[in-house]
N, C-alpha and C positions, 0 to 999 in steps of 0.2 A: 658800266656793267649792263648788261642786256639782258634783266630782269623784269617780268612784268609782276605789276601787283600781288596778283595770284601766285606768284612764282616766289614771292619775296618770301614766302613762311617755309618753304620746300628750302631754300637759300641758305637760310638763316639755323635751319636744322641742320642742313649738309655739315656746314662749317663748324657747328658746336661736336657733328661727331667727328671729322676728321680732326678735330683738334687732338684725337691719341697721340696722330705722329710727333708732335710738341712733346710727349712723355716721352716717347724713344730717347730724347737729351739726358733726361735721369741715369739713363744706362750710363753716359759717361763717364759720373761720379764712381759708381760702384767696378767699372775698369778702367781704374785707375792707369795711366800712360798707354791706354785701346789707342789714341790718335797717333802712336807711330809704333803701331804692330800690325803685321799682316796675320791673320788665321785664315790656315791652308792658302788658297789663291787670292781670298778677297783682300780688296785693300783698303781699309775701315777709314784711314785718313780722307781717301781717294772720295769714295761711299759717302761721307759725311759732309764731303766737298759738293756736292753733287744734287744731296740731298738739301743742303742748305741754300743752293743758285737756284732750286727750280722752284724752291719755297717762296722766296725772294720775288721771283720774276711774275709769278702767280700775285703775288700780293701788290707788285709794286702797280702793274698793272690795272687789277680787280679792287681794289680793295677790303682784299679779303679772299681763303679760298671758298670757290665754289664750282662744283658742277655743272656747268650748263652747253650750248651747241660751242659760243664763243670761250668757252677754258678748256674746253675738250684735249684737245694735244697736251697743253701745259701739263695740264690734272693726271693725266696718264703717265707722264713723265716723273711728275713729281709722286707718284703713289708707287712708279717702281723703284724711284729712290729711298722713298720709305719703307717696304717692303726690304731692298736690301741692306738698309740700315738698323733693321729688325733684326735678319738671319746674322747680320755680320757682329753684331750687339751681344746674340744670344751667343753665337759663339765663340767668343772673345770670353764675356763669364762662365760657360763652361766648361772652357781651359782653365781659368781659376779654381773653380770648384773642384776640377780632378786634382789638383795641383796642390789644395790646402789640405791642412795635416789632420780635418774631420776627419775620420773614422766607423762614424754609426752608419747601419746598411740602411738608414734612410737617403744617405747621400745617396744613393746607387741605385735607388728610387725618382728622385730629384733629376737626377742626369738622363735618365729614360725617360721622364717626363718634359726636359725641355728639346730632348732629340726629338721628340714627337712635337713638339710648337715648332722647332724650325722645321720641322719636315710638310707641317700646316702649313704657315706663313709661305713657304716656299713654292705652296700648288697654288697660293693664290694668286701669285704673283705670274703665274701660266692665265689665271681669269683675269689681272689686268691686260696684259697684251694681249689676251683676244679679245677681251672688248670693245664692241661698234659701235655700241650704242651708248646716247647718257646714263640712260636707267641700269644698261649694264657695267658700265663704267661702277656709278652709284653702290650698285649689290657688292662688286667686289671691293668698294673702299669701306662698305658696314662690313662684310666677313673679316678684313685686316684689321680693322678694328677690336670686332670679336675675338681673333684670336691672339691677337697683342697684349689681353686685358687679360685671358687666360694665362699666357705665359709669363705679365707681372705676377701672378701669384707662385706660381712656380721659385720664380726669381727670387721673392718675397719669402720666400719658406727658406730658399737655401739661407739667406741673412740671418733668419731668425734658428737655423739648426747650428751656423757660424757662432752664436751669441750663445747656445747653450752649452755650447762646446765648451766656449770661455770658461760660461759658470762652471763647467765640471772641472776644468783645468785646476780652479780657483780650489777645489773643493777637495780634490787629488790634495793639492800644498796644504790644505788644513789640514790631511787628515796626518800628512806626516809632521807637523807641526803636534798634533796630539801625542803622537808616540815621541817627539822627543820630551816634551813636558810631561810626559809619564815617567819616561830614565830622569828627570831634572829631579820631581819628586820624588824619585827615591831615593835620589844621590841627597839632598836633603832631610828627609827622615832618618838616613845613614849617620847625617853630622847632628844631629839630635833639633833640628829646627824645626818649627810650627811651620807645616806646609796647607796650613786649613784655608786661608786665602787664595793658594792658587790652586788647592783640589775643586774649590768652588767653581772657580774661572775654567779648569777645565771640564766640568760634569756640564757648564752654561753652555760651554762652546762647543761639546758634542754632542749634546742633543740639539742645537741651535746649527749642526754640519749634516746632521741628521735629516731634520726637516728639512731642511733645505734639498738634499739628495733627491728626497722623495718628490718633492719642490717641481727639477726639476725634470725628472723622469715624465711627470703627469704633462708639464710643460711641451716636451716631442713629440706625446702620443697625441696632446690634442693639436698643435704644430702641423702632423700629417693627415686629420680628417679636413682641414679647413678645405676652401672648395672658392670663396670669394673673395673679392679685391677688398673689402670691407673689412670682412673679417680676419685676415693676414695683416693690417692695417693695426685695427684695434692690439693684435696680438702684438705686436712689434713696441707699441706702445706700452703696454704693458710690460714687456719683457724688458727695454730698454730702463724703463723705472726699476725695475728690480735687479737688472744689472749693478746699474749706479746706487743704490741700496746696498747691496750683496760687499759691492768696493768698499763704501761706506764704512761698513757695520765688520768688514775686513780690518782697518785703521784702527779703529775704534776699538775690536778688541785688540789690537797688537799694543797699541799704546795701552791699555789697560795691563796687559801682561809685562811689559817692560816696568809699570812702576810696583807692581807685584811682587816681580823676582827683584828688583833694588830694592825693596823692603825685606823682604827676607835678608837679602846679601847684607843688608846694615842692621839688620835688627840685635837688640843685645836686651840683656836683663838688669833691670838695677830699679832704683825712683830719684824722682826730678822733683824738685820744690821752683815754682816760678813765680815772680812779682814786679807789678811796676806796669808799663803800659807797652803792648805792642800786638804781635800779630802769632798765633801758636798753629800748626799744623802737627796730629801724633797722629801714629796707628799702630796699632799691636792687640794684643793679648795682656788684659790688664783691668785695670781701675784708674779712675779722672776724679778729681775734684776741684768746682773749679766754683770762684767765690767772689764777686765784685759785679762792677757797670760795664755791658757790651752786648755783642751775641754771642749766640756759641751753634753751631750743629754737631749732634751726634749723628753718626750713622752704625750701623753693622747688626750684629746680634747678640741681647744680652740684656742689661736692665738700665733705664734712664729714670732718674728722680728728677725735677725741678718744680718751680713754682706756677700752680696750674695757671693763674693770671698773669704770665710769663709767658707761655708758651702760643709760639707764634702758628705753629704748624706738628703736626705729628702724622705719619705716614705708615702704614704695617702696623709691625706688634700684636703679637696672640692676646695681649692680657694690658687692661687698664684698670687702676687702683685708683683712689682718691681718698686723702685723709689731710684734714686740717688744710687744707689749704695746699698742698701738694699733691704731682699726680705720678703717679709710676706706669710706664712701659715697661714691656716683658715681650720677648720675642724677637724677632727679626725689621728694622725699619729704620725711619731716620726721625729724626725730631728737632726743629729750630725753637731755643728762647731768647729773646728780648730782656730788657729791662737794667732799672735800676737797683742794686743792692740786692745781687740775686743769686742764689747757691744752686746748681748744678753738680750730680753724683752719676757717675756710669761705671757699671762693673761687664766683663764681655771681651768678645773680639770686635774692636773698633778702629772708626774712624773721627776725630775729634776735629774743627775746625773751629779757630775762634777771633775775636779782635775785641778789643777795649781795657778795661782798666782792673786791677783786682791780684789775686793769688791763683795758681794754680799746682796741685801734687798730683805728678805720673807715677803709678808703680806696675809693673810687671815688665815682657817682652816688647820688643817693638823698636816704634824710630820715632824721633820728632823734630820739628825745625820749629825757631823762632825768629823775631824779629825787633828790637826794643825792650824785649822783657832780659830781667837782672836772672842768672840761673844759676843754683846752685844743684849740682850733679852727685849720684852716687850709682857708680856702674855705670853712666854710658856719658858717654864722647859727645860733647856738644855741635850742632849741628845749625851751620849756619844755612839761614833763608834767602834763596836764590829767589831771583824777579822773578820766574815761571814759576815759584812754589806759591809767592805772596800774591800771587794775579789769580793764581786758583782758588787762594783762602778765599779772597777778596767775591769773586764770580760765586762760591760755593754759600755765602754770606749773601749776596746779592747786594755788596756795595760799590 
C-alpha cells in the first residue's frame, strides 16, 4: 500500500467510514429471498455479485480499503457497487412494506421518506462517476455514507411500525376474547354459578388490554419523531422487550383462564373430611380447616387464622389481628405456615394448597384434588391428583 506516514491517520479514517457498505449486508436479512428477485430492472443478485468481487479485489490487494492515487479505479468501482446495492436494497423493502398488511398512514409517510433516500443515494452515485480526484472521490464516499445511515433509520421505523402492528393485532384478539367471557359469565350466572373468580380475571385483563392500547399508541407517535440511528436502535430494543412480554403475559393469562373456567365447570357444593398423609389442592367459595404437621398456603380474599409463630410469610390483607398467640388476616392476599401441630382456619373465596400430615374439613362451593389422603365426601365427587396438579402444589409450597 502506498501510504506515507502522514497519510496513514487520513487511511485509517477513510476505512473506518466506508465500512457502512459492510451494513448494506443487514438489508439481506430483512429481504428475505432479495437474492433471486429482480425490482424493476435491477438485478439485486447480479448487484450483490459485483459489489462483493470489487470488495474482495480492493482488500485482497490493499489490505484493507482505501482511498488513495494507487485504489483510485478499484475504489470507484467498488463505491458504485455499493451505491447500487443501496438503491436495489431500499427497493426490494419497499415492495415489502407496500405489500404488508400495515395499515397506519405512518406507512405512507415511511415509503415517501425512503423514495427520497433512494432518490439521494442515486445522485450520488452521478458524484462517484464523475469523480477525478481522490479528495473528490473521498467527499462522495462520506455523502453515501451519510445518506445510507439516514435511510437505516427510515428502514428502522418501518420494523418497528411492523412490531406495533403485531401488538395491535394481539390486542384486537383480546379484546374479542373479553366479549366472549362477558356471554361465558352470563351463561354462568344463568346456571346459578359463582362466576367471582373469572369477573376478576376479566376486570384484570381489561384494564391490563387497556393500558396497553394506550401503550402502544404513545409507542408510533414517538416511533415517527425519531431522527437518529441511535435512537431507532434504543426504540427497537425496547419495543422488542415488550413484544415478548406482551406474548408472555398473553399465555399466562389464557392459561390462567382455562383453569378458571375448569373450576367453575367442576365446581359443586357439599363438605369433605380429609386424614392421613398427602398432598391437597381446593378452591372455591367456602371454609378450610386444616389441623396437623406440614405447610399450607392460602390465597384469595377472605379471613386466615393460624399460629403467629407459624407463619412463614403473609402478603396483602387490609386487617391484621393478634391475640394469644394467633394472628388473623382480613382482606385480599396469600399467607404461607410452617410447622409442627399446627391448626389453620380460612373462611372466603379461596385457594388452598397444602402437603404433610394431619386432618383437613372443606365445606362450601368449589373443587379439590388430593393425593395419599383417606376422603371421606359429602356432596362432591372425588377428584383424583394429576402430575401437573401435584408439581404446582409442590412449586406453590416451594418444595
Amino acid at each position: 500500500m502506498r501510504v506515507t506516514a502522514g497519510k496513514a491517520g487520513k487511511a485509517g479514517k477513510m476505512e473506518r467510514m466506508l465500512g457502512f457498505a459492510a451494513a448494506l449486508l443487514v438489508l439481506l436479512l430483512l429481504a428475505s429471498a432479495a437474492s433471486a428477485m429482480d425490482v424493476g430492472k435491477m438485478d439485486f443478485k447480479k448487484i450483490k455479485e459485483k459489489y462483493m468481487r470489487d470488495k474482495a479485489r480492493l482488500r485482497s490487494y490493499h489490505f484493507g480499503i482505501v482511498i488513495n492515487e494507487d485504489t483510485f479505479d478499484e475504489a470507484k468501482e467498488w463505491l458504485l457497487a455499493s451505491d447500487d446495492l443501496a438503491v436495489a436494497s431500499l427497493l426490494s423493502i419497499k415492495d415489502k412494506i407496500e405489500n404488508s398488511p400495515v395499515d397506519y398512514p405512518e406507512k405512507e409517510v415511511l415509503l415517501e421518506e425512503i423514495d427520497g433516500h433512494i432518490a439521494d443515494i442515486s445522485a450520488v452515485r452521478e458524484d462517484i462517476e464523475n469523480a477525478a480526484t481522490v479528495e473528490e472521490l473521498r467527499d462522495a464516499a462520506k455523502e453515501l455514507k451519510k445518506e445510507w445511515l439516514e435511510a437505516k433509520v427510515s428502514l428502522k421505523k418501518a420494523i418497528g411500525l411492523r412490531w406495533i402492528y403485531i401488538m395491535e393485532r394481539m390486542l384486537d384478539k383480546a379484546d374479542n376474547v373479553t366479549e366472549r367471557i362477558q356471554e361465558l359469565i352470563e351463561e354462568y350466572q344463568a346456571q346459578g354459578k359463582d362466576t367471582t373468580l373469572l369477573e376478576r380475571w376479566l376486570e384484570k385483563f381489561t384494564a391490563d388490554t387497556e393500558r396497553a392500547r394506550e401503550k402502544v399508541e404513545e409507542a408510533k407517535e414517538k416511533l415517527m419523531e425519531l431522527e437518529r440511528n441511535r435512537q431507532v436502535n434504543r426504540f427497537l430494543l425496547k419495543e422488542n422487550i415488550a413484544l415478548k412480554k406482551a406474548v408472555k403475559y398473553m399465555h399466562h393469562s389464557h392459561f390462567k383462564l382455562k383453569r378458571i373456567i375448569w373450576l367453575i365447570n367442576h365446581q359443586q357444593t357439599g363438605a369433605v373430611d380429609i386424614e392421613g398423609t398427602g398432598v391437597l389442592f381446593a378452591a372455591g367459595n367456602g371454609s378450610v380447616s386444616i389441623e396437623g404437621s406440614g405447610v399450607v398456603k392460602i390465597c384469595g380474599n377472605g379471613t386466615v387464622t393460624a399460629p403467629a409463630d407459624s407463619v412463614v410469610l403473609a402478603i396483602g390483607y387490609g386487617e391484621k389481628q393478634e391475640d394469644n398467640g394467633t394472628v388473623t388476616y382480613k382482606g385480599e392476599g396469600k399467607v404461607i405456615v410452617r410447622g409442627e401441630n399446627i391448626t389453620v382456619t380460612a373462611e372466603g373465596i379461596l385457594k388452598v394448597f397444602a402437603k404433610g400430615s394431619g386432618s383437613v374439613h372443606l365445606e362450601g362451593t368449589g373443587v379439590y384434588k388430593t393425593k395419599g389422603f383417606t376422603v371421606s365426601s359429602v356432596g362432591f365427587e372425588k377428584q383424583e391428583m394429576t402430575v401437573d396438579v401435584q408439581e404446582e402444589v409442590e412449586e406453590e409450597l416451594g418444595e
